[in-house]
N, C-alpha and C positions, 0 to 999 in steps of 0.2 A: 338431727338424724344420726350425726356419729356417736354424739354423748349416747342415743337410745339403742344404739346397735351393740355398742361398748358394752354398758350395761348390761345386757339380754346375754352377750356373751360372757362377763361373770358370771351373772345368774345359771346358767347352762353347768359353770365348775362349783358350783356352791359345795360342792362336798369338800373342795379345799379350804373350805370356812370353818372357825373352829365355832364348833357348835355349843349353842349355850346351854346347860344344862342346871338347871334348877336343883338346888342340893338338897340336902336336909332344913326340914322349917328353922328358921331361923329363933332361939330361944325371943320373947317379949320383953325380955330388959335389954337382949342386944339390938333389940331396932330402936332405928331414930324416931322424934317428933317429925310430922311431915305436914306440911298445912298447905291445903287445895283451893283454892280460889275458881270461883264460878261467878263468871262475868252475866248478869239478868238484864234484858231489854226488854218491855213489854211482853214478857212472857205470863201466859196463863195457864193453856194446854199442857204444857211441858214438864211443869213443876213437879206435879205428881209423880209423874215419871222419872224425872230426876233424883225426887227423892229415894225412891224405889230403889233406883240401884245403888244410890251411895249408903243405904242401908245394911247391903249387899257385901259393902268391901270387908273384905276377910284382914283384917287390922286393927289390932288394940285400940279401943276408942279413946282411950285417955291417953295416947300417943299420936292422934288423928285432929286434925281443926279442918273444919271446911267454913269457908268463908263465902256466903252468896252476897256476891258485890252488885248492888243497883243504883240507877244512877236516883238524884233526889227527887226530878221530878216524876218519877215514872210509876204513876199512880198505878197502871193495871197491876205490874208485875207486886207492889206493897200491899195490894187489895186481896192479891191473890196470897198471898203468906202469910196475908193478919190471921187467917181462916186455918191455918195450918199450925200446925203443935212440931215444934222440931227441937230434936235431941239435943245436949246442952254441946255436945260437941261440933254442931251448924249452926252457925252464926248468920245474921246477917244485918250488912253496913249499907250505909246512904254515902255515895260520893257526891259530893258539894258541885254545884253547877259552877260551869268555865265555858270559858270561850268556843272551846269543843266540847263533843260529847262521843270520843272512840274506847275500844278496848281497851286498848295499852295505857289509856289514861286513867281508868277503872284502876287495869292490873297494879300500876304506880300508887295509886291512893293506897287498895288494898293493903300493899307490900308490909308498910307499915304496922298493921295490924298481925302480922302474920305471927309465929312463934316458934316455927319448924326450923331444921337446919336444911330441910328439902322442901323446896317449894315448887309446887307441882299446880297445872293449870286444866282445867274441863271445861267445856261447851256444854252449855242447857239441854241439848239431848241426848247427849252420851252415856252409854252405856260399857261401862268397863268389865272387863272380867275381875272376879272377886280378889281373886289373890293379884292383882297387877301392883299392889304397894309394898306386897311382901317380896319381887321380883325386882322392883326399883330398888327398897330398898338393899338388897342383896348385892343386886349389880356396883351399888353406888361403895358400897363397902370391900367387897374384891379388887375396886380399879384404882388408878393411881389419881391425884388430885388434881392430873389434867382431864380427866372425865368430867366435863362443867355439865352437860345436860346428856340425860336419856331421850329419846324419844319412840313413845309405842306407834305399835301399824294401828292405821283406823280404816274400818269398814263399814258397809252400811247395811241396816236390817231390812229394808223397801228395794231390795235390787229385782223384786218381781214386781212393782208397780206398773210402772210400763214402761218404753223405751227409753226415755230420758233417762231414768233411774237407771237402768241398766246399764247403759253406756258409760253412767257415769262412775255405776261399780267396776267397770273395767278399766277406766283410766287412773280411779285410787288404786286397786289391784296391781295396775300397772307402776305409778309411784309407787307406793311402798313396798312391792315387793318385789323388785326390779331397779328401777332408776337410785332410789335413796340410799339401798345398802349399794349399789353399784359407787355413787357418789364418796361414799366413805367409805369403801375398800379401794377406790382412786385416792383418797387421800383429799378430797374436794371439799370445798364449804358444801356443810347441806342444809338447805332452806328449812326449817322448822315446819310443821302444820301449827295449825291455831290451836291444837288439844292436845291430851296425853303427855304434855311436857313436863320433864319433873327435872329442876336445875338443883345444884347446891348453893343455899343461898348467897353465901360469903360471894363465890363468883357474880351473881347475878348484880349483887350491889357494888360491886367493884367495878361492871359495866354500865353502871348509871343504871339498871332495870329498863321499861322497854321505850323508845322513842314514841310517844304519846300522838305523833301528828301524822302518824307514819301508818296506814289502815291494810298494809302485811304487817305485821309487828315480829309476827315469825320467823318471815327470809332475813326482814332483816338484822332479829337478832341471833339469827345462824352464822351470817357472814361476821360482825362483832365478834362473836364468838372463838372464830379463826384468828384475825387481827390479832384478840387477845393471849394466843396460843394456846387456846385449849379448843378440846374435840368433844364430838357428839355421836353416840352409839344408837342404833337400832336394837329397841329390845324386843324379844319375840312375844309379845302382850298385846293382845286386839283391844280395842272397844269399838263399838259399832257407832253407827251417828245415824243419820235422818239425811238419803241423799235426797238435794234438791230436785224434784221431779214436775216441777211447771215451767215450760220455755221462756216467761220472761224474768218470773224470780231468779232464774238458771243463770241467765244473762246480768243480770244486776250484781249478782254474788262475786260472780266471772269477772267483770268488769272492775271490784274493787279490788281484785286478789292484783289482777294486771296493774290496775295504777299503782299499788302499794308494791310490783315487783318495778317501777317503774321511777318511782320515786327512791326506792329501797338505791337502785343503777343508779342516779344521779349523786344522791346524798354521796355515795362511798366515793365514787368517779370524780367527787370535786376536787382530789387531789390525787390524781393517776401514784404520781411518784411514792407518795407518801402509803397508800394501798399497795403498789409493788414492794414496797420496805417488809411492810408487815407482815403480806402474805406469801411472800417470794414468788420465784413468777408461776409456778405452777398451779398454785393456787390465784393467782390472779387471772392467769389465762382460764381456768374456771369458773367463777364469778363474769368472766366475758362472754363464755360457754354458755352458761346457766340462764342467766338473767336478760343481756342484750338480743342471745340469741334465739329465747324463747320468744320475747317483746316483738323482735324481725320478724318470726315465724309467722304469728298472727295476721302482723301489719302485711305485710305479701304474701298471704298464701290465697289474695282475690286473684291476684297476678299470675299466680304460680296453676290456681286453676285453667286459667286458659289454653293453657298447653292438651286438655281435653278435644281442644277442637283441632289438634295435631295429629291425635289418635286414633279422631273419629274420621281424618279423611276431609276436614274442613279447613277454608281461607286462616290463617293465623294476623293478626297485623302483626306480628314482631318479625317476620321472616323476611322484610325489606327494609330494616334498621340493624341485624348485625347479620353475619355469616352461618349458612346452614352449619357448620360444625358448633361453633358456640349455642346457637337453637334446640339443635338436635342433643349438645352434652346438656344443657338446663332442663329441658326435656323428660331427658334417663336419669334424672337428679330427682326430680318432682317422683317421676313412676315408682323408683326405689326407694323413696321414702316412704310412698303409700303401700308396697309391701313390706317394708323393716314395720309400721305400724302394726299392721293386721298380723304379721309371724311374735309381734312382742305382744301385744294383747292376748293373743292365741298362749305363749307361755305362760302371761301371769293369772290365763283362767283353769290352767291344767290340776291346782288343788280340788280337793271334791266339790266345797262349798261354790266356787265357782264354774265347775262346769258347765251346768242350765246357762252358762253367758255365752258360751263355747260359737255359737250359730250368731253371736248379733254384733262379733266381735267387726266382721269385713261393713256392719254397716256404719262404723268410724267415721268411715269417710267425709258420712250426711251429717255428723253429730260435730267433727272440728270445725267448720265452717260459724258455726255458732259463738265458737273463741274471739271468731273475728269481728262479731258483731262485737260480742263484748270490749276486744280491746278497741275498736275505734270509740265505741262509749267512753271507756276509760281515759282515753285520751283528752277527749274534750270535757269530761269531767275535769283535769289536771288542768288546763285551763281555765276554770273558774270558782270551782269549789274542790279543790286538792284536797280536803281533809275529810269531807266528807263522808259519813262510815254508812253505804249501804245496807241496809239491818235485813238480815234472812229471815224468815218468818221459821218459825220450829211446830212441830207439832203435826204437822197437814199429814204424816202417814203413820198416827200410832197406832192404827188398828191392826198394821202389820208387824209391829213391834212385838220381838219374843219375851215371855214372863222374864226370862232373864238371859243373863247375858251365858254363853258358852262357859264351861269349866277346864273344858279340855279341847285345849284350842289343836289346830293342824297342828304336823311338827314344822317348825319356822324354826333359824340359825341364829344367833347373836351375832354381829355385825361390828367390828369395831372403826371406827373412821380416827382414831388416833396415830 
């Protein structure tokens, strides 16, 4: 509640941000090689799509490699590309089977293969704006060489599907353009998404690339990232994605972001001392902020519901185990989170694009409750099969999907978290 209140109140001075302003095109000899890696799971539906828009990027193809990474057994998504003619500058590799079969173990294989000095990662349904490489690259070239990673806002094109989707455009709306640049204008580790990330490679392989076992591979190589002493900027670059919009796909997806923020909290936590060294404490009390105190959130907010029957004039059981004032402050704790939610929802839909969200932001309420299925899944997931990488299904809403992606995005800030 405090980190979201924090936050909303940057967001509120955003004019004191210096704003990023995209200059003159940058000449074709002065941009770098930049190679994309696109991690394929049984994908079919999506391909086409995919291809579509990396067709789309406005960037010298003989400065561009994209690499569609699949794993070897994965006949649908081989079946579907054999059928497909692709430019000499899309490539694509077979990762050899292993003991697992996640992301980051893909992205590792890939790495190798890669040829860029900027390595930049996309999701099978994303949809980037044209120029977003001509904006990395730019960035990446103005800042100083602790600039290790960009990371673009992602949105989604189905935020009228139906309430699921909806809700769940307001809570990306809400991260990324609110919490994350709040995060790095505190100066805070900030958890990576799974797309639109574009590192310099030199750094990424200096961090070993991504923890393979590890199914957030993002938070956790945000927090690394910090450790390492380099920082991660907010560039103002959308690409859209495919929000999840079926209540138990919703829930499985959920379920694996939490064990991986869960596992992400342990891994770094095994040695308190040596994470306070590295990230000094304010960044440390961050990562405790972040991560444990998202995880708590979940796990008690079955608890923290009860206090409904406080409100409503009903029997409580906690009210004869501690004292009316401690009751009554947990109480005005629980209510004032659920307005700091519905007042920061409500700011992150005030751009145009999302104002149709404007009306479904107060129904949150009924929509968080679904986190907590998911992280008690994830829990007992981490119990028996920790590595497990829940697979999202892609494709389920391209009919809503625009020809192409936005050219001329809102006006959005540059964010520095250095």
């Amino acid at each position: 509640m405090a980190l979201k209140l924090t936050t909303a109140i940057l967001f509120l001075h955003r004019g004191a941000m210096a704003s990023f302003k995209y200059k003159n095109r940058a000449t074709d000899t002065a941009l770098p090689k930049i190679s994309i890696m696109v991690p394929l799971l049984k994908e079919s539906a999506i391909v086409s799509h995919l291809l579509t828009h990396l067709r789309q990027l406005d960037y010298p193809k003989n400065l561009l490699q994209v690499i569609l990474v699949m794993e070897r057994d994965d006949i649908t998504t081989a079946k579907t590309l054999a059928g497909t003619k692709l430019p000499p500058w899309i490539t694509a590799i077979d990762v050899p089977r292993g003991t697992i079969k996640t992301k980051p173990r893909a992205l590792n294989y890939a790495l190798d293969h890669c040829r860029g000095s900027i390595i930049g990662v996309y999701d099978a349904e994303d949809a980037p704006e044209p120029d977003q490489l001509r904006k990395v690259a730019r960035r990446f070239a103005e800042s100083d060489e602790k600039l290790a990673c960009v990371q673009g806002t992602l949105d989604f094109y189905n935020s009228r599907t139906n309430w699921l989707s909806r809700c769940f455009s307001i809570e990306y709306a809400t991260w990324f353009r609110i919490i994350l640049p709040g995060l790095a204008r505190l100066r805070l580790p900030v958890p990576l998404g799974g797309t639109t990330l574009f590192f310099r490679r030199h750094i990424l392989e200096e961090l070993g690339g991504w923890d393979s076992h590890n199914v957030t591979e993002d938070a956790d190589i945000g927090i690394r990232l910090t450790r390492f002493g380099y920082h991660t900027e907010l560039l103002p670059t959308v690409t859209l994605e495919e929000a999840n919009c079926r209540g138990w796909p919703w829930i499985r997806q959920r379920s694996r972001w939490l064990k991986g923020y869960a596992v992400t909290w342990a891994v770094h936590m095994r040695a308190p001392k040596t994470l306070l060294r590295d990230m000094g404490l304010w960044q440390f009390f961050g990562v405790q902020l972040l991560f444990a105190g998202t995880l708590s959130q979940f796990f008690l907010a079955p608890l923290l519901w009860t206090f409904w029957l406080a409100f409503l004039a009903l029997p409580h059981p906690l009210t004869g185990f501690m004292p009316n004032w401690a009751f009554y402050t947990l109480g005005g704790i629980y209510l004032m989170s659920e307005v700091i939610n519905i007042i920061v929802g409500m700011l992150a839909c005030t751009q145009a694009k999302h104002r149709h969200l404007l009306k479904w932001v107060p129904s949150l309420h009924f929509y968080f409750p679904l986190g907590s299925v998911a992280a008690y899944k994830g829990f007992l997931e981490l119990l028996y099969k920790p590595f497990y990488w829940d697979k999202t299904a892609h494709g389920i809403s391209l009919a809503t999907t625009p020809a192409q992606p936005p050219t001329k995005p809102e006006r959005q800030h540059h964010v520095s978290g250095g």
